[in-house]
C-alpha positions as CSV (number, residue, x, y, z in Angstrom):
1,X,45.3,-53.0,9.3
2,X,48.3,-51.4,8.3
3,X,48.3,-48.1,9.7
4,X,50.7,-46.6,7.1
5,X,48.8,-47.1,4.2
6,X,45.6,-46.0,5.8
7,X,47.6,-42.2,6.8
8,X,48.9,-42.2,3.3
9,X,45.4,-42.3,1.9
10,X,44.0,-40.0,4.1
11,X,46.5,-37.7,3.0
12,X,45.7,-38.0,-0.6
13,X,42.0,-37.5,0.7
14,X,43.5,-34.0,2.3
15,X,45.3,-33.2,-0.7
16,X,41.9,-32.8,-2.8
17,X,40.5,-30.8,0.0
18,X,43.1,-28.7,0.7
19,X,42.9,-26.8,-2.6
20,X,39.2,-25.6,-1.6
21,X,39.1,-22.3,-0.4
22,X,37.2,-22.2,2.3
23,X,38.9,-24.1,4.9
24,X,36.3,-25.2,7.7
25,X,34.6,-27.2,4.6
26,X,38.0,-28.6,3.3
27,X,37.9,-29.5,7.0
28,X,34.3,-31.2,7.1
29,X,35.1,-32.5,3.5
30,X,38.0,-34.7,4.5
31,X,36.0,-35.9,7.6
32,X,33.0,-36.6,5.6
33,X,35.0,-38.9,3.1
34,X,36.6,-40.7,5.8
35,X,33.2,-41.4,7.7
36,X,31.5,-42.0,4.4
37,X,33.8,-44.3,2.8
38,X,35.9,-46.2,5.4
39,X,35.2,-48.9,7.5
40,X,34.8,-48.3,11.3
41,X,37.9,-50.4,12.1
42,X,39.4,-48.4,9.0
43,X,38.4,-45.4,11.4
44,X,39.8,-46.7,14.7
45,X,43.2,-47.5,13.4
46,X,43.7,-43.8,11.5
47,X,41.9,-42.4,15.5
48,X,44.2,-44.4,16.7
49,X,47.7,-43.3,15.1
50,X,46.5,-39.5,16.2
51,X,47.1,-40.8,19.8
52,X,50.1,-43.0,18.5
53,X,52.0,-41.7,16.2
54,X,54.7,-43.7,14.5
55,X,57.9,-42.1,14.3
56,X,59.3,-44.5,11.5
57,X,55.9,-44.1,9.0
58,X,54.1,-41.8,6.7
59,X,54.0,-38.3,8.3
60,X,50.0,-37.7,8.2
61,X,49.5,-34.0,6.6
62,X,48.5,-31.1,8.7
63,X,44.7,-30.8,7.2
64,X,44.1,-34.4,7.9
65,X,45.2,-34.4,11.5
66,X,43.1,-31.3,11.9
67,X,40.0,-32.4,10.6
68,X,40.4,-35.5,12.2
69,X,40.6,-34.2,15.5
70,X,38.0,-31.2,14.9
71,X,35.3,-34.1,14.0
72,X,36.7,-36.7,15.8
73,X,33.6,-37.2,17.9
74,X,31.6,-37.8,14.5
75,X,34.4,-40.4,13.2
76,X,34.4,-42.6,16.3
77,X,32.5,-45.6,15.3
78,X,30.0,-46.8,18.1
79,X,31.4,-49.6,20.4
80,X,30.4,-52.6,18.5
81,X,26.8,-54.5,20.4
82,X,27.5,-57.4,22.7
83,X,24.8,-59.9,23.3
């Protein structure tokens, strides 16, 4: 999973929010496209970079990093089931 392009496409997912003027729902907007739309290990690698940033990459924008940490609980993917 390449963490870059995943940070640069949840950017362009907080650039549509950002514009909305009420910023708790930009917030939950952003959040509910990434939950909606991506993959859970899509989800753990984006999670992940919060905790890991790369020095070298794609700066991820303010609004993302906030709503990814505000409903960061909500993103988490459940462990996957072992049998």
């Amino acid at each position: 999973m390449d963490k870059q392009n995943l940070i640069d496409m949840a950017n362009r997912i907080g650039e549509f929010f950002e514009s909305m003027p009420d910023h708790d729902e930009a917030l939950a907007g952003v959040a509910d496209h990434i939950h909606r739309f991506w993959e859970p290990r899509m989800r753990r690698a984006l999670l992940a970079s919060l905790d890991h940033p790369d020095a070298d990459g794609i700066a991820m924008s303010a609004i993302v990093k906030e709503a990814l940490v505000k409903h960061r609980e909500a993103l988490t993917p459940a462990a996957p089931a072992t049998a």
